[in-house]
C-alpha positions as CSV (number, residue, x, y, z in Angstrom):
1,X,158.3,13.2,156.2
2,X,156.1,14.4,158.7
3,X,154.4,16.5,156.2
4,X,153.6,13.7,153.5
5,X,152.2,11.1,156.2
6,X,149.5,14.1,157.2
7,X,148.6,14.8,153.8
8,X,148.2,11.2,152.6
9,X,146.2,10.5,155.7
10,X,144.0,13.3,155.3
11,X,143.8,12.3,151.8
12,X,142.2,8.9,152.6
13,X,140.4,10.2,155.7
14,X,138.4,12.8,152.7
15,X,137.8,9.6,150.4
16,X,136.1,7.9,153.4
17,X,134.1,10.3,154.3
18,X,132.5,10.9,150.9
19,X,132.4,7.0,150.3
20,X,130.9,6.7,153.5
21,X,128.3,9.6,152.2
22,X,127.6,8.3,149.1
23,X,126.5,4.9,150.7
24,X,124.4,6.8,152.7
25,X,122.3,8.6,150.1
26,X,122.1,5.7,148.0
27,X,120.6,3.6,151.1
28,X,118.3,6.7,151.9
29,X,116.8,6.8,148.5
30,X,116.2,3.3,148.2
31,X,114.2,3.1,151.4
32,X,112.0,6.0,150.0
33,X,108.4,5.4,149.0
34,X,108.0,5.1,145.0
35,X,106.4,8.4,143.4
36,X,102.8,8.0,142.5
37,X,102.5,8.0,138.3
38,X,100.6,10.9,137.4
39,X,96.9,10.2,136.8
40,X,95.2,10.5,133.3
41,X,92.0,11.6,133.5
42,X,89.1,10.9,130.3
43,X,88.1,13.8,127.9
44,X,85.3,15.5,128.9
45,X,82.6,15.1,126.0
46,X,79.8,17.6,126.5
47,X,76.6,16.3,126.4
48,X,74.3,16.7,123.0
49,X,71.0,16.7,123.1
50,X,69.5,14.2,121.5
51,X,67.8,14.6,117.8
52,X,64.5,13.6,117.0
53,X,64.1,11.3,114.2
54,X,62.4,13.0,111.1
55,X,60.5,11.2,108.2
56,X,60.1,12.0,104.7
57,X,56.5,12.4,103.6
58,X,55.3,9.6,101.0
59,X,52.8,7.6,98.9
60,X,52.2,4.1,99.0
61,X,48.5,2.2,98.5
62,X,47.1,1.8,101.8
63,X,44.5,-1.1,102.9
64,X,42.4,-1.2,106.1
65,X,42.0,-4.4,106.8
66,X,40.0,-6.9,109.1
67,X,41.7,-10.0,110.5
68,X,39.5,-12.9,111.2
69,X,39.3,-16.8,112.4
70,X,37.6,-18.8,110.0
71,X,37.2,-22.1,108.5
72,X,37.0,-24.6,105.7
73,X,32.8,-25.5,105.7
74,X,30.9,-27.2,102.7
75,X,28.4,-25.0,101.0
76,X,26.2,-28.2,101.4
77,X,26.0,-30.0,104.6
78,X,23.8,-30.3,107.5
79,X,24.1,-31.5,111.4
80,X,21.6,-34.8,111.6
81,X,19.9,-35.0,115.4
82,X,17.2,-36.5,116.9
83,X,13.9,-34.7,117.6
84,X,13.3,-37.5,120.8
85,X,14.3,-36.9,124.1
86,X,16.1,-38.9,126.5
87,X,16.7,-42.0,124.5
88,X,19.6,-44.6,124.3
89,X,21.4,-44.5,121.3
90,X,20.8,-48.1,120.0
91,X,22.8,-48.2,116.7
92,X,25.5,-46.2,115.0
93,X,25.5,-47.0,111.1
94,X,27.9,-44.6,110.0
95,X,31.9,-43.3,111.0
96,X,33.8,-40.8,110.0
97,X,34.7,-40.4,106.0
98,X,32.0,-42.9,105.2
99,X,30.0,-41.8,102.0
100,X,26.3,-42.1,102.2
101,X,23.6,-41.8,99.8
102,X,20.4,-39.6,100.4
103,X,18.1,-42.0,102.9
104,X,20.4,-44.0,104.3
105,X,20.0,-44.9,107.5
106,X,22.6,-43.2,110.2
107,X,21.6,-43.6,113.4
108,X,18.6,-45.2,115.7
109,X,17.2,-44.8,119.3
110,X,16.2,-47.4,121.6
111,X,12.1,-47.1,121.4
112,X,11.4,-50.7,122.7
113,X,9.0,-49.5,125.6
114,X,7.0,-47.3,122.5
115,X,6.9,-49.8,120.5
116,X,5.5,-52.5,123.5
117,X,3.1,-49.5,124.2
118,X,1.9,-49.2,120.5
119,X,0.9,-52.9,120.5
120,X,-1.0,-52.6,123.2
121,X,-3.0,-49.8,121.8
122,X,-3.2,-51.6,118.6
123,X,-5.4,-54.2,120.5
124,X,-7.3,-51.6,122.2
125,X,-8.4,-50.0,119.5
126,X,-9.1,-52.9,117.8
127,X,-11.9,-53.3,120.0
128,X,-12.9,-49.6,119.5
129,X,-13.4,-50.0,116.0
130,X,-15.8,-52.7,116.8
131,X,-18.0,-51.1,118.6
132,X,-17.7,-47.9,116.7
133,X,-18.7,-50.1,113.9
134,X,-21.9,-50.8,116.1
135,X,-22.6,-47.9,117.1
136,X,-22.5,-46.5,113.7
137,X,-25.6,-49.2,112.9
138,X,-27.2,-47.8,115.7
139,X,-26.7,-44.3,115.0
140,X,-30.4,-43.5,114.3
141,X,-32.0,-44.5,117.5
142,X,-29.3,-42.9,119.8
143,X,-29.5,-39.4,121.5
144,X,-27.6,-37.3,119.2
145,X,-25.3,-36.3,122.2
146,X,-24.3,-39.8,122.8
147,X,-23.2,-40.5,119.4
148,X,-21.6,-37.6,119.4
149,X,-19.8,-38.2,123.2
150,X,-18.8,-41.9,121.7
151,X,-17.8,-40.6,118.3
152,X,-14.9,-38.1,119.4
153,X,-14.1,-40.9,121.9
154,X,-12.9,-43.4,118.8
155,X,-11.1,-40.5,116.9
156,X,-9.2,-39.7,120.3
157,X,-8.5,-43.1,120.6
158,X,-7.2,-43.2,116.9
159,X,-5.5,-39.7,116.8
160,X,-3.2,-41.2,119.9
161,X,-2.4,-44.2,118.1
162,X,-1.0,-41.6,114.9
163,X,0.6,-39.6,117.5
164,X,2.0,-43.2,118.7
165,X,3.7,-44.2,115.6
166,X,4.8,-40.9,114.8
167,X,6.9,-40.8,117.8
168,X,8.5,-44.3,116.6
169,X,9.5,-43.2,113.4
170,X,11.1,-40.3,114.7
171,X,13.4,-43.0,116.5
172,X,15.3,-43.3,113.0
173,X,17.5,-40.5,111.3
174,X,18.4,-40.7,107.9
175,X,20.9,-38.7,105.6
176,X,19.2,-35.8,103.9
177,X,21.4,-36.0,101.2
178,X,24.5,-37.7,99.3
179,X,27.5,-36.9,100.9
180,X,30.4,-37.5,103.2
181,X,30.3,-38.0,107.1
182,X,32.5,-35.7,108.4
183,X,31.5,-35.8,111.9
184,X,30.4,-38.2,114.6
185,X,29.4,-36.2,118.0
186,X,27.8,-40.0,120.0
187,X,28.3,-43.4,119.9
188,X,26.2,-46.2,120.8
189,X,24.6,-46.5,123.9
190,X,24.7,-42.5,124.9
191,X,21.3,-41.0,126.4
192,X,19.9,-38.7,123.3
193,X,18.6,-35.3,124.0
194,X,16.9,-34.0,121.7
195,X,18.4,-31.7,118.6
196,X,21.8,-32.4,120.0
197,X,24.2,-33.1,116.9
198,X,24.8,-36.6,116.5
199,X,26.8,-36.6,113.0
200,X,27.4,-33.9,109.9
201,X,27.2,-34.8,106.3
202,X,28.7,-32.5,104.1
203,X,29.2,-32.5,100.1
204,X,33.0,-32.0,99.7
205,X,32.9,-31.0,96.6
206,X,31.6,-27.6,97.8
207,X,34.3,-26.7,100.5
208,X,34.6,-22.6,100.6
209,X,36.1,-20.4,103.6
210,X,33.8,-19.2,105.9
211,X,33.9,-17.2,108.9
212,X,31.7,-15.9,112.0
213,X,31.5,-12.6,112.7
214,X,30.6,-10.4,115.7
215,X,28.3,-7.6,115.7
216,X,31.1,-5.1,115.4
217,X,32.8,-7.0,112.2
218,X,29.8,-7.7,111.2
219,X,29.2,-3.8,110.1
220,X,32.4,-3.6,108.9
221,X,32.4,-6.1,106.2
222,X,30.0,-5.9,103.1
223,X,29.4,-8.5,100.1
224,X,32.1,-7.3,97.5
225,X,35.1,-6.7,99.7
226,X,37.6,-8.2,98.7
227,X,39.6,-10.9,101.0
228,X,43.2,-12.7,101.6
229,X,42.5,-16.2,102.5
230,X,45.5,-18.0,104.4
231,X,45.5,-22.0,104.6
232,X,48.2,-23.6,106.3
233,X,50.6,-25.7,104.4
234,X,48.4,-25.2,101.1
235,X,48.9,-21.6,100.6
236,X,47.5,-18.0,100.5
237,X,44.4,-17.1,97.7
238,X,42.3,-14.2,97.1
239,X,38.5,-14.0,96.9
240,X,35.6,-11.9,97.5
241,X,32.9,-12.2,100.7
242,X,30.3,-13.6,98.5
243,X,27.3,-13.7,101.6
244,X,27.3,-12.8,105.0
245,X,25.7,-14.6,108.0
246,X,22.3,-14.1,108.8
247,X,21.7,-12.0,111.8
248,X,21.5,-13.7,114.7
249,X,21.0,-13.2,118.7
250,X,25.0,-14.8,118.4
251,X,25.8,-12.4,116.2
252,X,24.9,-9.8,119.3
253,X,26.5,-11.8,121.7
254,X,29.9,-11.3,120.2
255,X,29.8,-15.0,118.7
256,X,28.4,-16.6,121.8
257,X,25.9,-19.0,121.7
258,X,23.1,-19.7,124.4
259,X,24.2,-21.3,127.9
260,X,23.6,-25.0,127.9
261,X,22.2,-25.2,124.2
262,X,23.2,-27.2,121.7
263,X,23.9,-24.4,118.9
264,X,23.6,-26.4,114.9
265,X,26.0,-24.9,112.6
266,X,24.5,-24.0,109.4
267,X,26.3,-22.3,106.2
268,X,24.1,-19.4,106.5
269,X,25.8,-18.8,110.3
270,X,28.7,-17.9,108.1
271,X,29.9,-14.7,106.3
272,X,31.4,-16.9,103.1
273,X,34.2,-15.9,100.8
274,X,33.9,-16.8,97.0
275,X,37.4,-18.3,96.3
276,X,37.9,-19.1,92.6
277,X,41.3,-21.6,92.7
278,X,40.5,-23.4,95.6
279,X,42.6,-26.5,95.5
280,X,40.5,-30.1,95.7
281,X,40.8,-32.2,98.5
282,X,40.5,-30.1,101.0
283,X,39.5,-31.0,104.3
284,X,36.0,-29.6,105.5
285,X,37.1,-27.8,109.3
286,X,40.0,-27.3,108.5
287,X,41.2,-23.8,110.4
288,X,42.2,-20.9,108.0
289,X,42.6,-17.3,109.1
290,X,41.2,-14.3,106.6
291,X,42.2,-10.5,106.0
292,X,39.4,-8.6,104.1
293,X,40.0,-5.2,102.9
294,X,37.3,-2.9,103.8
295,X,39.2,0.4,102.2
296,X,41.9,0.9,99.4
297,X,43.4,3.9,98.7
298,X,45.8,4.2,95.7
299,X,49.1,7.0,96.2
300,X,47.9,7.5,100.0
301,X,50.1,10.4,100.9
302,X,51.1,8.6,104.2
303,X,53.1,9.2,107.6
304,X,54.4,7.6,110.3
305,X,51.8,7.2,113.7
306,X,54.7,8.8,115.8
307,X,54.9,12.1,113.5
308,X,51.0,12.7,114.1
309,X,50.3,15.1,117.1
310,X,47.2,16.2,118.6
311,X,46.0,18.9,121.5
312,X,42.2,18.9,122.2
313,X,40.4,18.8,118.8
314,X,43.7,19.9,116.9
315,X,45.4,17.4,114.6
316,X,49.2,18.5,113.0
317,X,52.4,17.6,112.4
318,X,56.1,19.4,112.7
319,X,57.3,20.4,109.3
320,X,61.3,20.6,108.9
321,X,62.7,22.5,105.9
322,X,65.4,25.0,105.2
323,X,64.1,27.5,107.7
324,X,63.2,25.4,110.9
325,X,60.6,23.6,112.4
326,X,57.1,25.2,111.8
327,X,53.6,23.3,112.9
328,X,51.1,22.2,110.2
329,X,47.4,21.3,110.8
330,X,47.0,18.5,109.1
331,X,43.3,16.5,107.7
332,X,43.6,12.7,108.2
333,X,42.3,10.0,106.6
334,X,42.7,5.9,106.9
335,X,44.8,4.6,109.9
336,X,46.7,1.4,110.2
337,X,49.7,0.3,112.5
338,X,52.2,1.4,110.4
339,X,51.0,4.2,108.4
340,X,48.5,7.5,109.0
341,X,46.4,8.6,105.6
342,X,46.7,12.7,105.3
343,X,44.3,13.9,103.1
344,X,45.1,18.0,103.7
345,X,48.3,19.5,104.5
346,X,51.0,17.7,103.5
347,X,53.0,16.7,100.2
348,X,54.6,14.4,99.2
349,X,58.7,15.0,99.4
350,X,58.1,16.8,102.8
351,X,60.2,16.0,106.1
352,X,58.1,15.9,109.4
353,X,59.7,15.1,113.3
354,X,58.7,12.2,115.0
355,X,58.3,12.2,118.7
């Protein structure tokens, strides 16, 4: 009896102890720290060097080409001033669009004072040409001297009186031809000086493109060349430079004109491109913007700028083919932004490296 108490008792005590163990572990993991998840690290690419670019040697036409400023001016017009100085402005005749016919009157100063002054001397000599008259009878018992003396007197007196009236009529300005008045530069009332532009008459029916050129265009550009004319919202047309400008000290000043002077625009101040289809109604001024080909070369063998190379006086290229990368010296002809003319070393087909 003894015996079975001791074993059952032992028997529970063994099933305690490894209850009470199990609780134990199972408490002691569960207060352990999670295990860090192992980290992935990225592949490793090698770095590659990086390729230059290479381009294939071709032919294409190649222009050089000028860009310039220009505008829409009549092959016919003329800038009307004064040729008085320091006059009021005492009428304005004419506006803007008006059409006017050779000798119309445009414009005419305020010469009241001249004209006061020219009475008087109309009185005054008057008088002179009395006595002139008398003297005349008396010529033949008078000192040759004194006639003489009294004789340039009257034609002093007379030549002022020309001089007089001259002036006056200088006061009005007329139109040199039939046109249109297509600009008004004073109004009424404005102090004058003289040759400054008062109004430009212009035949419309002779509109062309024109442009002014600097020294340095100017010896680029020859009669012949042909030109790409560009007018906004009308279109794009292609002519010839017919003239250009007459050499001027503007011309040297880069298209400057002379501090404080009143510079008149003439047709001849313009390097003028024969357009054939010219729409009509154009408006004389109006701003148009030109490209004139100064050289064309059919089947250029061409290249890219960044494929040309130079050291010192030495001009090549880097050839790729089959066997590598060799160096070529190469002859070169037109240049443009996009594009370098070879004349020697290259053919077409060829690959060269670009920097």
């Amino acid at each position: 009896m003894s015996m079975k108490w001791w074993t059952e008792s032992l028997f529970k005590r063994s099933m305690i102890i490894a209850l009470s163990a199990s609780l134990a572990f199972t408490s002691g993991c569960a207060l352990l720290p999670d295990e860090k998840e192992e980290e992935v690290l990225p592949e490793i690419v090698p770095a590659q060097i990086s390729k230059k670019p290479e381009y294939e040697v071709k032919t294409k036409d190649l222009n050089t080409e000028i860009s310039l400023i220009g505008k829409l001016i009549s092959l016919e017009e003329e800038t009307m001033h004064f040729t008085l100085d320091g006059k009021n402005l005492k009428e304005l005749y004419i506006k803007v669009g008006d059409k006017v016919q050779a000798g119309d009157v445009i414009a005419e100063l305020d010469v009241e004072e001249l004209k006061k002054s020219l009475r008087l001397e109309r009185i005054s000599f008057k008088a002179q040409e009395n006595e002139m008259k008398q003297t005349l009878r008396e010529r033949d018992e008078m000192d040759p001297l004194d006639f003489e003396t009294k004789q340039i007197a009257f034609e002093e007196k007379r030549q002022k009186l020309a001089d007089l009236e001259e002036e006056i009529n200088k006061a009005v300005l007329y139109a040199p031809f039939s046109g249109t008045i297509v600009s008004v530069t004073a109004k009424k009332g404005d102090v004058i000086k003289k040759y400054a532009p008062i109004a430009i008459v212009a035949d419309t029916a002779l509109i062309t493109p024109a442009s002014k050129l600097t020294k340095n265009e100017l010896e680029k550009v020859a009669p012949g060349m042909e030109a790409l004319v560009s007018i906004s919202n009308v279109g794009n047309f292609v002519g010839k430079v017919k003239t250009l400008p007459v050499k001027s000290e503007e011309n040297n000043n880069n298209g400057g004109g002379s501090d404080g002077e009143n510079k008149l625009e003439r047709p001849e101040d313009f390097m003028l491109i024969d357009v054939k289809d010219l729409p009509a109604g154009l408006n004389r001024g109006t701003p148009i913007s030109i490209k004139v080909i100064t050289k064309r070369t059919k089947d250029a063998i061409v290249i890219p700028p960044s494929a040309l190379r130079s050291i010192g006086s030495r001009t090549y290229v880097q050839v790729v083919d089959e066997d590598g990368k060799r160096e070529v010296d190469v002859e070169v002809g037109q240049q443009t932004a996009v594009d370098v003319e070879i004349l020697q070393g290259l053919k077409p087909g060829q690959k060269v490296v670009g920097r």
